[in-house]
BAKE-878212 format. One record per residue (C-alpha): x, y, z; residue in three letters. Coordinates in steps of 0.001 Angstrom, whole numbers, plus 524288, in hexadecimal, padded with zeros to 5 digits. Layout:
% residues N
    c1    c2    c3 residu
     X     Y     Z    ALA
...
% end
This chain:
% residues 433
    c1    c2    c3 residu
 7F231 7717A 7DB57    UNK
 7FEE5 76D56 7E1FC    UNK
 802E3 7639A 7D662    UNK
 8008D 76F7F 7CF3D    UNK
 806DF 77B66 7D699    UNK
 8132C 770A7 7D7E9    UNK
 81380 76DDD 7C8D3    UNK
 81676 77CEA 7C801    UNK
 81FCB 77DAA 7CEAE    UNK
 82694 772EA 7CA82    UNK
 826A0 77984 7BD8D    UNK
 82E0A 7859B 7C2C8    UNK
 838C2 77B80 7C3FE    UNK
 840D4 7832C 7CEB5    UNK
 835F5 78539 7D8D6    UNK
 83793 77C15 7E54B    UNK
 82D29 77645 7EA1F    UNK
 830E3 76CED 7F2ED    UNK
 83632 7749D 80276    UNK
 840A9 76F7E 809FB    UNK
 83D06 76E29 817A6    UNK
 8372D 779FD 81FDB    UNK
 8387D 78062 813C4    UNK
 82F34 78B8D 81028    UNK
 8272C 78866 80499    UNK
 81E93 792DC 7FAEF    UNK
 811C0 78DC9 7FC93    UNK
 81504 78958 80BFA    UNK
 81983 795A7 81069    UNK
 81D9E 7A1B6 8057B    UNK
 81161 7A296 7FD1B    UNK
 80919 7A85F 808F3    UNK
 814B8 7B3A1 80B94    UNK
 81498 7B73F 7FD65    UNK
 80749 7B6F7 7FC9B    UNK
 803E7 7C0DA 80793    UNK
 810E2 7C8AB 8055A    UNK
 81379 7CA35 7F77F    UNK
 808CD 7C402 7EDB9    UNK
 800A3 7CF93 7F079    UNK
 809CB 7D78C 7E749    UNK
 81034 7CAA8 7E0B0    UNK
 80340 7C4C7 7DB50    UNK
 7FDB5 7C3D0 7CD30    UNK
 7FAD4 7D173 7C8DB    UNK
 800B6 7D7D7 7D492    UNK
 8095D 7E40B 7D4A5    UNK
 81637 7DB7E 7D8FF    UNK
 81E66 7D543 7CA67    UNK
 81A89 7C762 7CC15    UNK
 8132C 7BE29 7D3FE    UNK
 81686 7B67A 7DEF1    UNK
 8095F 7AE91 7E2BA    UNK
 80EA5 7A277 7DDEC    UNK
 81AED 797E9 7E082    UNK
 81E76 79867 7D4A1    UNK
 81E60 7A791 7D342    UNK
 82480 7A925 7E015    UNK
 82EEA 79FBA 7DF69    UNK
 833B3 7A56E 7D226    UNK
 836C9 7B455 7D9BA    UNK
 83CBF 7AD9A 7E475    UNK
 8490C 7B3CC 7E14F    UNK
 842E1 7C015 7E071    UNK
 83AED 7BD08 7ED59    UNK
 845F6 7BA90 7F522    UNK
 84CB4 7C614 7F073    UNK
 841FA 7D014 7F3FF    UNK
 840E4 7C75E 801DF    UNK
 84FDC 7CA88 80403    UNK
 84E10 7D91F 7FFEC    UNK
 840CB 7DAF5 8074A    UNK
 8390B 7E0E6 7FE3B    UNK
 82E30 7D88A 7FCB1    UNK
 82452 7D8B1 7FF72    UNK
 823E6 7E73A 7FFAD    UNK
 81F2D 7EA1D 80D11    UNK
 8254C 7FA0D 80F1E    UNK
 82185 7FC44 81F44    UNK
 82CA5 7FA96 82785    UNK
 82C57 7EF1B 82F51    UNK
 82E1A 7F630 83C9D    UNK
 82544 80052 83B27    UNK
 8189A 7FA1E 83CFE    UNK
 8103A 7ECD2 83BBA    UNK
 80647 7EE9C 830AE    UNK
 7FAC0 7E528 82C74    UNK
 7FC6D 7DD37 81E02    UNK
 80A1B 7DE44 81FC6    UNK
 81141 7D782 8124F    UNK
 81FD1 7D848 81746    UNK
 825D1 7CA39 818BC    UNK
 826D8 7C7FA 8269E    UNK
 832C7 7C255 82D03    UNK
 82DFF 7B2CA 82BB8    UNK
 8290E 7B4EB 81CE5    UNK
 835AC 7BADC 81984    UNK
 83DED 7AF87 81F58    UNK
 83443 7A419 81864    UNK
 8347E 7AAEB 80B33    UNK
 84254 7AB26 80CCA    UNK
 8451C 79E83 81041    UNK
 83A86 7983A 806E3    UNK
 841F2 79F07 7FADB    UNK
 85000 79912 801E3    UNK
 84AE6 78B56 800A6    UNK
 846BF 78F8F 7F126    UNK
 839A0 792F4 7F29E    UNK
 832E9 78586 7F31A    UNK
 82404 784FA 7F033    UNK
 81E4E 77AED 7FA63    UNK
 81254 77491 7F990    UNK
 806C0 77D42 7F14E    UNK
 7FC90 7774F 7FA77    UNK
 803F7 77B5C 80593    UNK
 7FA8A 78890 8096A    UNK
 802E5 79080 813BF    UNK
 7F9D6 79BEE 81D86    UNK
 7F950 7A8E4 81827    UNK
 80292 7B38F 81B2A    UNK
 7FBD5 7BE3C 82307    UNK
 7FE05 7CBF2 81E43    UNK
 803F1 7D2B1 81244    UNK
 7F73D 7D1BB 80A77    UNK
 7EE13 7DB20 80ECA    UNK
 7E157 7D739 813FC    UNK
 7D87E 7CD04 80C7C    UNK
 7CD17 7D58A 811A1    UNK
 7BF07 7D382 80C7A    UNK
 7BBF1 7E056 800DE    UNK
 7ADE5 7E245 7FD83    UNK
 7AEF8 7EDF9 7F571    UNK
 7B7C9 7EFBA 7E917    UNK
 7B9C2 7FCA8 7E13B    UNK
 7C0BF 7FC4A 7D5DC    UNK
 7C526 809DC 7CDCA    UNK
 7B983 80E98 7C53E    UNK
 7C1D2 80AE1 7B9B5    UNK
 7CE17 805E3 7B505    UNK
 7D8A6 80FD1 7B3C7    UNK
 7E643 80F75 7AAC6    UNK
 7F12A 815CF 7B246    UNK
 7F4FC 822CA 7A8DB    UNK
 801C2 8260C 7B145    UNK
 80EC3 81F33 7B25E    UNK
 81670 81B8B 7B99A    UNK
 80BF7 8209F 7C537    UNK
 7FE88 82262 7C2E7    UNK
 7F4F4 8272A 7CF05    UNK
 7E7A9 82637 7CDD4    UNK
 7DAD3 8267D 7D57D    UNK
 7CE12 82120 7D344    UNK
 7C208 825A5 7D9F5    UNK
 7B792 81872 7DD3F    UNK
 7AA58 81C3C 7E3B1    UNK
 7A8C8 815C1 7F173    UNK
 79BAE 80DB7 7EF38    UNK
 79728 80CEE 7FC79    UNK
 78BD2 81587 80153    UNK
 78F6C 813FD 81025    UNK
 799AE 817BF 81713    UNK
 7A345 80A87 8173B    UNK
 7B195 80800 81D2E    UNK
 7BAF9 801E1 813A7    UNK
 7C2CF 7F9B0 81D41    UNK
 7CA74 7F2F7 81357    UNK
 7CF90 7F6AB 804DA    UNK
 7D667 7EDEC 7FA10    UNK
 7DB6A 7F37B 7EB60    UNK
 7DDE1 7EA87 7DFDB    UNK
 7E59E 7F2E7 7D530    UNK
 7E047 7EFA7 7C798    UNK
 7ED55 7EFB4 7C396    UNK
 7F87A 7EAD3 7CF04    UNK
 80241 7F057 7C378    UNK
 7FDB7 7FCF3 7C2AC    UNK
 7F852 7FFA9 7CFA4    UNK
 8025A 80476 7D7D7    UNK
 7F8F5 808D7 7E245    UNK
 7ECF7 80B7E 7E79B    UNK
 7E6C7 81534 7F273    UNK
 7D9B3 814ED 7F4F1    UNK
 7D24F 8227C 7F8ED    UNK
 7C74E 8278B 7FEA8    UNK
 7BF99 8339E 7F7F8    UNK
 7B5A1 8368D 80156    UNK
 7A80A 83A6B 7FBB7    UNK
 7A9C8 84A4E 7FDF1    UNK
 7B610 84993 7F806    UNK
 7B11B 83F97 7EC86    UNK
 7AE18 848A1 7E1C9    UNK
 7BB93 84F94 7E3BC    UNK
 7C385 841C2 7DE31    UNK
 7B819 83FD2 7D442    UNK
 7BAEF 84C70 7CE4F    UNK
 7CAA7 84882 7CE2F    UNK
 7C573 83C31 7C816    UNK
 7BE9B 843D6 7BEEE    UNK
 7C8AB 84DC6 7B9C7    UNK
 7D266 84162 7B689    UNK
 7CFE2 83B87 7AB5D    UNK
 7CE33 82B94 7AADF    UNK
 7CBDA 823A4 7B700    UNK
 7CFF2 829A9 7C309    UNK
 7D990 834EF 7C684    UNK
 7E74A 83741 7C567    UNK
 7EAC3 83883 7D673    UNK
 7F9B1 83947 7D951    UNK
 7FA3C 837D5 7E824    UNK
 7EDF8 836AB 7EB72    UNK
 7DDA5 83B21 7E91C    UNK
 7E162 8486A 7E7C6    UNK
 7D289 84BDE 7EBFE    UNK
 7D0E9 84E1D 7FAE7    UNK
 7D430 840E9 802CC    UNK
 7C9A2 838DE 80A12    UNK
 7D499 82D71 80F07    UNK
 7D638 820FB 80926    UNK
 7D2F1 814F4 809B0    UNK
 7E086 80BE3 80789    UNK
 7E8EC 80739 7FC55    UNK
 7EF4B 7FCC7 7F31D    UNK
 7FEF8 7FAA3 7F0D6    UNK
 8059F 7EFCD 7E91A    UNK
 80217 7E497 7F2DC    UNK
 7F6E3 7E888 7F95C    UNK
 7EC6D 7DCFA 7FC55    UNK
 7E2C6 7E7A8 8033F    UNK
 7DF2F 7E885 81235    UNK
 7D4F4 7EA33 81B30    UNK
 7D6E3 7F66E 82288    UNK
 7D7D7 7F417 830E9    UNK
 7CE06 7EBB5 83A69    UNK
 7C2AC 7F652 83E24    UNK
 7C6B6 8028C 83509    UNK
 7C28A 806B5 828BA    UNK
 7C1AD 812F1 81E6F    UNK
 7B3E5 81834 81CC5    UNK
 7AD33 81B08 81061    UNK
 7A358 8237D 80CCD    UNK
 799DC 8234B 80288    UNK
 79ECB 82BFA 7F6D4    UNK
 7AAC2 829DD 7F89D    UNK
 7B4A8 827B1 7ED4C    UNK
 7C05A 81E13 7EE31    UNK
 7CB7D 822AD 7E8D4    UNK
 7D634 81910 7E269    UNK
 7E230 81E2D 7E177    UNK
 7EA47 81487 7D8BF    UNK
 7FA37 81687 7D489    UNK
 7FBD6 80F7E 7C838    UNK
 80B5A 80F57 7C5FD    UNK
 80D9A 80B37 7B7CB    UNK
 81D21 80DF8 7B39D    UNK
 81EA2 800D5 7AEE2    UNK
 81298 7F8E9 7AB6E    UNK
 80739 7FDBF 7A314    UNK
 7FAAB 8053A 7A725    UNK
 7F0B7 7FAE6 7A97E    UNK
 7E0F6 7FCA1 7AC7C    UNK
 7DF0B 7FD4A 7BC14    UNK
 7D3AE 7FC30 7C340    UNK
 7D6C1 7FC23 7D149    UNK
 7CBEB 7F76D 7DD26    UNK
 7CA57 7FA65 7EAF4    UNK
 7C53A 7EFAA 7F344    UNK
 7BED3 7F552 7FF24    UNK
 7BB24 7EC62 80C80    UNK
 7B069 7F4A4 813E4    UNK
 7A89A 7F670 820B8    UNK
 79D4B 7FD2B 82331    UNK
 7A34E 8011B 83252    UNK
 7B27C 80033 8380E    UNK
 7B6BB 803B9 845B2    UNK
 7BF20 80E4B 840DE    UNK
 7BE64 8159F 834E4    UNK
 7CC20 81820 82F61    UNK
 7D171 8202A 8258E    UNK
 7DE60 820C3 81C73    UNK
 7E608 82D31 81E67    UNK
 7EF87 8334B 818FF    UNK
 7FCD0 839B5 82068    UNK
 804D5 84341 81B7D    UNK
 80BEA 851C5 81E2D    UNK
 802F1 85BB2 816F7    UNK
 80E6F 863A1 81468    UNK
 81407 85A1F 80AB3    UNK
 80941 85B92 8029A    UNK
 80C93 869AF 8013A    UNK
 8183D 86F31 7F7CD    UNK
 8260B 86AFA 7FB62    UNK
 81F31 863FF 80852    UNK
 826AB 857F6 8068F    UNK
 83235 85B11 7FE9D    UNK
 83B24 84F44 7FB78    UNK
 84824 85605 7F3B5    UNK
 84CEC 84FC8 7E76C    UNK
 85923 8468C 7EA20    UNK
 85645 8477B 7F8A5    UNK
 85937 839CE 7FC8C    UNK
 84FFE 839D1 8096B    UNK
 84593 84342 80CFC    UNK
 83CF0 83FCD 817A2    UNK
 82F84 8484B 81B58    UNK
 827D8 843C7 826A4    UNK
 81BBD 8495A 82C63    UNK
 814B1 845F6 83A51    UNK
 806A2 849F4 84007    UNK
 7FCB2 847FB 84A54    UNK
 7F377 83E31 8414A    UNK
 7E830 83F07 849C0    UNK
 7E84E 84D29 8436A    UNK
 7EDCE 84B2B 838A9    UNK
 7E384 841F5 831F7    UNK
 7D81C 84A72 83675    UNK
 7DDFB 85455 82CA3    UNK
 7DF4C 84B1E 820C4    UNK
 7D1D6 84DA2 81B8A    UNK
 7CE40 8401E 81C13    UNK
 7C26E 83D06 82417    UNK
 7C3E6 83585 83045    UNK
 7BE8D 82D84 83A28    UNK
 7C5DE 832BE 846BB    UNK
 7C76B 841EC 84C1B    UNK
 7D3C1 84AC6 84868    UNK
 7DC25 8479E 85750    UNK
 7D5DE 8395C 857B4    UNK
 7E11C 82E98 85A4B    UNK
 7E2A8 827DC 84E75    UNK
 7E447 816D5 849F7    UNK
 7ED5A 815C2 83ECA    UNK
 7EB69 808C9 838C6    UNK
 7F445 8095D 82C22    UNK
 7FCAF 8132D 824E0    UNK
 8048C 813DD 81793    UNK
 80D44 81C23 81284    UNK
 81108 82342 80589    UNK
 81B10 82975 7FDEA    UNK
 82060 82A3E 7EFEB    UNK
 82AEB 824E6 7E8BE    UNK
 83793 82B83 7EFC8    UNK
 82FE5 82812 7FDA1    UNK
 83AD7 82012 8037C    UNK
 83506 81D6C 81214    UNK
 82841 8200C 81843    UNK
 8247A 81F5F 827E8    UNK
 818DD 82240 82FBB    UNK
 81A40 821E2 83E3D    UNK
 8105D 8268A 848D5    UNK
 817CA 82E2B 855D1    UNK
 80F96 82E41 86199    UNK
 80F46 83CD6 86809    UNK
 816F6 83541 873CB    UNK
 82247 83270 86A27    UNK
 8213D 82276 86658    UNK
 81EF7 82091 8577D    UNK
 81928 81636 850FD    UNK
 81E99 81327 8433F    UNK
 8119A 8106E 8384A    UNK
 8165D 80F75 82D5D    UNK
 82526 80E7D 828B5    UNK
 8285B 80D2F 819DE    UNK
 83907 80C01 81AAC    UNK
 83A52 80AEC 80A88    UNK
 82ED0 81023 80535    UNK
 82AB4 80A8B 7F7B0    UNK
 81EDD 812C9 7EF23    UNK
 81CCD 8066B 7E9CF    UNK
 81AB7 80053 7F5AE    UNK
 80ED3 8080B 7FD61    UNK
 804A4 80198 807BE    UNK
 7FCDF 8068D 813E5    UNK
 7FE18 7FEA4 81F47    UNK
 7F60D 7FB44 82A1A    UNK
 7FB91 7F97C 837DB    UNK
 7F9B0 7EDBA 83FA7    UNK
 7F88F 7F5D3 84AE5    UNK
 7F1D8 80278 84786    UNK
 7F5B3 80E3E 85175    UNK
 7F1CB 81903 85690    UNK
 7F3FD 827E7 85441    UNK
 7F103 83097 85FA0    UNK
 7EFB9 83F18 85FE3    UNK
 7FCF0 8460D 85F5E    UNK
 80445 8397C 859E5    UNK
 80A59 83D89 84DAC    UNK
 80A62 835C7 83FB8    UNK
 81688 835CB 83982    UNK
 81A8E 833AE 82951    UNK
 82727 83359 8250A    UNK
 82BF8 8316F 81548    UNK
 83A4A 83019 81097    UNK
 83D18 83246 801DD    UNK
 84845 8320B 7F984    UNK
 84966 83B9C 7ED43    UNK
 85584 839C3 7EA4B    UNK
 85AC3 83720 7DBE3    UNK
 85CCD 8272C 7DE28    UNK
 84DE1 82664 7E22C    UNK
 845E0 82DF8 7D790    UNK
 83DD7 8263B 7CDD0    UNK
 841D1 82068 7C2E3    UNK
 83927 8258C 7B5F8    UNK
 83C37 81E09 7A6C0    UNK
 84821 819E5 7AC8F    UNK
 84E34 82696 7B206    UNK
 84E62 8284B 7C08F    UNK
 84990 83716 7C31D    UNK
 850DA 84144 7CBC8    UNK
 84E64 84613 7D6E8    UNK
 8441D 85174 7D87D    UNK
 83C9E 856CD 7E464    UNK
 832BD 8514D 7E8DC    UNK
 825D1 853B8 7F353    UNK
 818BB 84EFA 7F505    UNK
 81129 84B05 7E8F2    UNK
 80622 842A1 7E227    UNK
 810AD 83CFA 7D854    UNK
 818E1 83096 7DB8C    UNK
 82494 83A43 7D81E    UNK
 82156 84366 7E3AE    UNK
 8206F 83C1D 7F1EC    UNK
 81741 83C40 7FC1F    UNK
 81712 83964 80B88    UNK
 80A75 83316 80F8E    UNK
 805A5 82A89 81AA8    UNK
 7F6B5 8226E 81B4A    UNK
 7EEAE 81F0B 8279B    UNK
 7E525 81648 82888    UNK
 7E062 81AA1 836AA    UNK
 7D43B 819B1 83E2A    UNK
 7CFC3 82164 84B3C    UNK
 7D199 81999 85789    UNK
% end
């Protein structure tokens, strides 16, 4: 196999293969960073333009690897650094930044194939054990473009209560699939989305923004680069019998052609946890409502923020819950969401004493770039500590979308289902205490 992998390389011509001394070499030191950093996205069939899960692939972008190590913008990791610590974190640290760097001064050389360097911890999600897979009930051609949303309802086959402690979703087309958010219908509310399901014609239902039936929480999602994860050590999101999962999947399709997709849900589960948890959303009720959240056309920055108790605040989402309206609170992971003029994003959590602890800070947000993230230290919300979400946009004429070529002007804009109107959301993953 050596012989082989060396004759290969040989026939690039330009590759080195022989390090000077102390050099860095590919398969000494660089193909375990790429691996757990970028070849989630960068892989056969994945949603990044090419491959990089090989010498020969990798040392042919070098130029354009070094430029996007330079610029900082791969891999995409949006949290701000000094915000907080969260788990599966993909950002280059400090020491992988400085050997990629270095490895690509002394012109990339390959090393020794047999040379098998120790995995890189983090950046891949977690290679978790799933035992149950749901796929949709059938495939389904996106109808929409540029942005289709749609949700598929997939019967929950157990017939006991069960905790889903882990979740992983394979796109049926990485393409295509822009995202995916995965629901809970909860069995009194189940014949409300099989009637939405009904009155839509085809596989599944057209569901800008969300559901659109009543909420029952969720159970986790999929972005360009997601490997899946195990929710955290002792928690996990019960399940009832009759209840409907709901797949919300955003197919984005402006410049590639509709394709078949048949995206699955793999579930790890657990008959008990030591804490049930539940995903909730966070958001000002008053944006929902007309001219709640207005963002003026050509306004260069608008900011809306919105704070509450959320050991109240969550007892009055609808979504049923393991711990008492007043109970302290563990937050364990959040994520954040706007639209396309979204700019920045930050969630923070002010004691009633006056210290604040930052959660979640996105400095440049990207739509195209959306995750939840689980702290490595979860914390604590006690009653009368207040929540705080905070979104920046810009809607002014040099940041509107571009449609067949014409960039569009200005209008105004508030809260809306459509990727052209914006939205201002948090997500908890948070247990009692």
């Amino acid at each position: 196999m050596r012989i082989v992998a060396l004759m290969l390389i040989v026939a690039l011509g330009a590759c080195r293969t022989e390090p000077g001394p102390n050099e860095p070499t590919y398969y000494g030191q660089v193909r375990p960073i790429l691996a757990a950093r970028c070849a989630a996205c960068h892989s056969d069939g994945g949603i990044a333009p090419f491959a990089l899960t090989s010498y020969e692939a990798v040392y042919a972008r070098r130029t354009e690897i070094r430029r996007a190590l330079d610029r900082r913008t791969m891999p995409p990791w949006p949290p701000a650094p000094d915000c907080n610590e969260y788990a599966n974190d993909r950002a280059l640290k400090p020491d992988e930044r400085d050997l990629l760097a270095a490895w690509l001064s002394a012109g990339a050389p390959a090393g020794d194939p047999a040379d098998e360097a120790s995995p890189v911890e983090g950046g891949g999600g977690d290679r978790q054990s799933f035992d149950l897979v749901l796929a949709m009930p059938e495939s389904y051609t996106p109808r929409l473009s540029p942005d289709d949303y749609r949700c598929f309802l997939i019967d929950w086959p157990e017939r006991t209560p069960t905790y889903v402690t882990g979740l992983s979703i394979t796109p049926g087309q990485t393409s295509i699939v822009h995202h995916v958010i995965v629901y809970l219908a909860q069995p009194e509310h189940a014949a409300e989305y099989a009637a939405l399901d009904a009155a839509d014609p085809g596989p599944g239902y057209t569901c800008f923004g969300g559901p659109v039936g009543t909420r029952g929480g969720g159970l986790g999602g999929w972005v360009p680069g997601s490997l899946g994860h195990a929710y955290p050590d002792g928690t996990g999101i019960a399940v009832r019998p009759g209840t409907k999962v709901v797949l919300q999947v955003h197919y984005n399709t402006p410049a590639v052609s509709a394709k078949p997709d048949r995206t699955a849900v793999s579930f790890s589960r657990a008959s008990t946890v030591l804490r049930e948890a539940v995903f909730l959303p966070w958001s000002d009720p008053a944006w929902l409502e007309p001219g709640g959240m207005p963002i003026p056309a050509g306004a260069k920055q608008v900011v809306h923020t919105f704070a509450a108790d959320p050991t109240l605040y969550f007892a009055a989402t609808g979504v049923p819950l393991p711990f008492a309206a007043g109970e302290p609170v563990r937050i364990h992971g959040v994520a954040h969401h706007q639209h396309v003029l979204g700019t920045r994003g930050r969630i923070a959590l002010r004691r009633a004493q006056g210290a604040e602890e930052c959660l979640l800070s996105i400095p440049q947000w990207d739509f195209h770039w959306q995750g939840e993230y689980f702290l490595t230290t979860p914390t604590v919300a006690l009653p009368g500590d207040q929540l705080g979400l905070e979104c920046q946009w810009d809607n002014s004429a040099e940041n509107q979308p571009v449609v067949d070529g014409v960039r569009q002007p200005p209008r105004d804009v508030e809260w809306g289902d459509g990727t052209t109107d914006e939205m201002c959301v948090a997500f908890f993953y948070v247990t009692g205490v």
